[in-house]
N, C-alpha and C positions, 0 to 999 in steps of 0.2 A: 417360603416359610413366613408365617404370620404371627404378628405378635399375641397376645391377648386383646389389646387395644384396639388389634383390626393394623394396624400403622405395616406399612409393608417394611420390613427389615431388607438389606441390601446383605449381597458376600463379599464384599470388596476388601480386597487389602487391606490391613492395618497402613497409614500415611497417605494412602494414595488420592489424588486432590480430587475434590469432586465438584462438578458443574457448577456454576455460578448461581445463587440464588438456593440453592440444595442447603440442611443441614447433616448431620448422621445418620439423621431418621431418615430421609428422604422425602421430610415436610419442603414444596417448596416457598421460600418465602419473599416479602414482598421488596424490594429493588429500589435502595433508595436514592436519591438521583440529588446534586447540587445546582441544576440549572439555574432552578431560579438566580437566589446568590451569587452565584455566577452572572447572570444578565444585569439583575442591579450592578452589580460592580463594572463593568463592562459600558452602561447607562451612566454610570455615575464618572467615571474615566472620561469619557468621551464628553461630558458637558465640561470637567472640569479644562480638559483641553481645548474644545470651543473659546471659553474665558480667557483662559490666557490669552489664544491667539486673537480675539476680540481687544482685550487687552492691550497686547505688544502693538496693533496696530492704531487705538487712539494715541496713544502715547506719539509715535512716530507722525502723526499728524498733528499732536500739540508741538512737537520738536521742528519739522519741517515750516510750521507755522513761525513759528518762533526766529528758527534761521533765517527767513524768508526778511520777516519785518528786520530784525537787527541788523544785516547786510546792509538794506534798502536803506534804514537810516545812516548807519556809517557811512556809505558811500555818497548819499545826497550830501549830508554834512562835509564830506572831502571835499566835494564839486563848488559847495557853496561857499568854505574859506579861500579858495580858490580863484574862482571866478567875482566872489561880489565883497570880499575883505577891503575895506575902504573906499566902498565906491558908491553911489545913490543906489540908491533902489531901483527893481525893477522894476516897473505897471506893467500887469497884466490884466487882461479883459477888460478893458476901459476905467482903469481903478478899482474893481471888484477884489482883483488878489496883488499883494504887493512881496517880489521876492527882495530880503535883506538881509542881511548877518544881526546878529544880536544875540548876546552871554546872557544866561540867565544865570542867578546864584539859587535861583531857591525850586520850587514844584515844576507843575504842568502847569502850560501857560503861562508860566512868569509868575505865578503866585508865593506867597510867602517868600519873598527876598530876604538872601540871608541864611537862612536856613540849609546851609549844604550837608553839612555833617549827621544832620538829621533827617533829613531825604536820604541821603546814602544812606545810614542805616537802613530807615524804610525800605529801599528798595532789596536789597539785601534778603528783611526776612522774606517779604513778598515773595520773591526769587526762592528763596527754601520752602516756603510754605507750600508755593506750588509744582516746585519740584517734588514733595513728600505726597501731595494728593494723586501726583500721575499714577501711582499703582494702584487707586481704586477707579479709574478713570474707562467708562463704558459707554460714551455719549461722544457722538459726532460734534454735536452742539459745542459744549462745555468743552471739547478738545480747540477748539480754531477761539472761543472765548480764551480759555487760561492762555493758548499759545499768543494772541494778541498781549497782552499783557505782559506777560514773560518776554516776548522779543521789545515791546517796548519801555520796559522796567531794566534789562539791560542795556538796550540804546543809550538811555539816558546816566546808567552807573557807567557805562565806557568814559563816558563825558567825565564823571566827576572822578573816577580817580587817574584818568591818563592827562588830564588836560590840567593849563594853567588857573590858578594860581599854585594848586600841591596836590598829592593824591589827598581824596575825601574829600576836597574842595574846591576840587576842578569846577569850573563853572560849564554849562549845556548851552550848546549851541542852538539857535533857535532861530528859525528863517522863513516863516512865512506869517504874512500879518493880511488881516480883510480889510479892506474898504479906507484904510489910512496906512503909510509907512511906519508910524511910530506905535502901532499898537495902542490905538488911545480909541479904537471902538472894539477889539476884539484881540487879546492877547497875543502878541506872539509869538507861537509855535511851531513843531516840529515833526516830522514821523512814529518818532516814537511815542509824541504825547495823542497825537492821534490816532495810532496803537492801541494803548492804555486806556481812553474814553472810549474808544469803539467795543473794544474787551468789556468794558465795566456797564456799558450798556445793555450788549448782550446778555452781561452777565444778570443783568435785574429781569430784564425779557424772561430767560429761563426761569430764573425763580420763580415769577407770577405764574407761568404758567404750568409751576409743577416738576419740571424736569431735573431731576437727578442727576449726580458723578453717572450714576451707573446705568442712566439711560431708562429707567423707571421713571413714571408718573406719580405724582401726591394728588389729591385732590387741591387745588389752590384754597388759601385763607377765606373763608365767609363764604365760600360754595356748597349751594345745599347740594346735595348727591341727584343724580334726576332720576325721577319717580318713571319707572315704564308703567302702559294703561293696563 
C-alpha cells in the first residue's frame, strides 16, 4: 500500500523496533557518527600524556643531578676536615691546584664575608624558586643546569646551618685554591660553588641561544629572522 506521497508505508506492529537508520515512514536516514570527537579526544589524551611523562622524566634528571653534586660535595668536605684540618697544604700539579681547609662566612668563593644569614636566606629561596619551576620543566639542558645549582645551593646551606659557629651561620667549608695556598690569586672554593657557576653559566648559554623550561626555541635578542631565496 501506498501513500499518496508515493512514501511506501510498512504493516508492522505497533512498538516493534525498526532497523537502524529507518524512521516510521521507512525514509532511511542519514547515520551520524562521533569519530571525529572521539579521535581529537583520543589526540589530545595521548599528547597530554606524552607531557607529563616528558615531564616526570626532566624533573628526575634535575633531582639525580642535584643528588649527585650534593653527595659529592658533603663527602669531599668529610674527607677534607679529615685528612687536611691543621695541616699545610697540599701541591698539586706543580703549584697549579693547592688542596686546604678554609671556613668561609660569606658567598661563592669567599666573597662577601660576613654575610651568612643572608646567603642562607638566599639560598633557600633559590632552593624554592627552583623547586616550583620543576613542573614546567621540558629541557634536557635546563634540567642538569637548575639540577647544578640546586645540588650546589644546598651543599653550601648543609654547611651553614649544621656547622659551627650556629645554625644560619654555620660557616662553608672551602678547600681548593689555584696557583697560591691562601687564595690571594683565585678564591678559595668548593664543589658546590663549582656547582653553582657551572649551572649559572649554562644557564646564560641557554638564554642566548633561545632555549626555553619547556624545550622551545625564541628567536634570540637582535636576530633578524633569516630570509629564505
Amino acid at each position: 500500500m501506498q501513500a499518496a506521497g508515493g512514501a511506501a508505508l510498512t504493516d508492522r506492529p505497533a512498538g516493534e523496533l525498526l532497523p537502524p537508520g529507518q524512521d516510521n515512514g521507512g525514509v532511511t536516514k542519514g547515520r551520524t557518527t562521533s569519530a571525529g570527537s572521539t579521535t581529537s579526544e583520543t589526540t589530545a589524551g595521548t599528547a597530554a600524556g606524552e607531557d607529563g611523562a616528558a615531564a616526570r622524566r626532566r624533573t628526575g634528571l634535575l633531582a639525580g643531578v642535584a643528588a649527585a653534586v650534593l653527595v659529592a660535595d658533603v663527602l669531599s668536605k668529610i674527607v677534607v676536615i679529615a685528612t687536611l684540618s691543621g695541616r699545610p697544604p697540599l701541591k698539586l700539579a706543580g703549584g697549579l691546584v693547592y688542596l686546604v681547609e678554609a671556613r668561609n662566612s660569606g658567598a661563592a668563593f669567599s666573597l662577601a664575608q660576613g654575610a651568612t644569614v643572608l646567603f642562607t636566606a638566599i639560598a633557600v629561596v633559590v632552593i624554592a624558586v627552583i623547586l616550583r619551576t620543576a613542573s614546567r620543566l621540558r629541557s634536557v639542558p635546563w634540567a642538569v643546569c637548575l639540577g647544578l645549582i640546586l645540588g650546589g645551593a644546598a651543599g653550601n646551606l648543609m654547611d651553614r646551618l649544621f656547622r659551627s659557629p650556629g645554625p644560619l651561620r654555620g660557616w662553608v667549608v672551602d678547600w681548593v685554591s689555584l696557583l697560591d695556598p691562601a687564595g690571594r690569586v683565585w678564591p678559595v672554593f668548593n664543589l658546590a660553588d663549582s656547582a653553582i657557576v657551572s649551572g649559572g653559566a649554562l644557564a646564560v648559554l641557554l638564554a642566548f641561544r633561545g632555549v626555553e623550561l619547556t624545550g622551545a626555541r625564541t628567536r634570540p635578542a637582535g636576530r633578524r629572522p633569516t630570509r629564505r631565496p
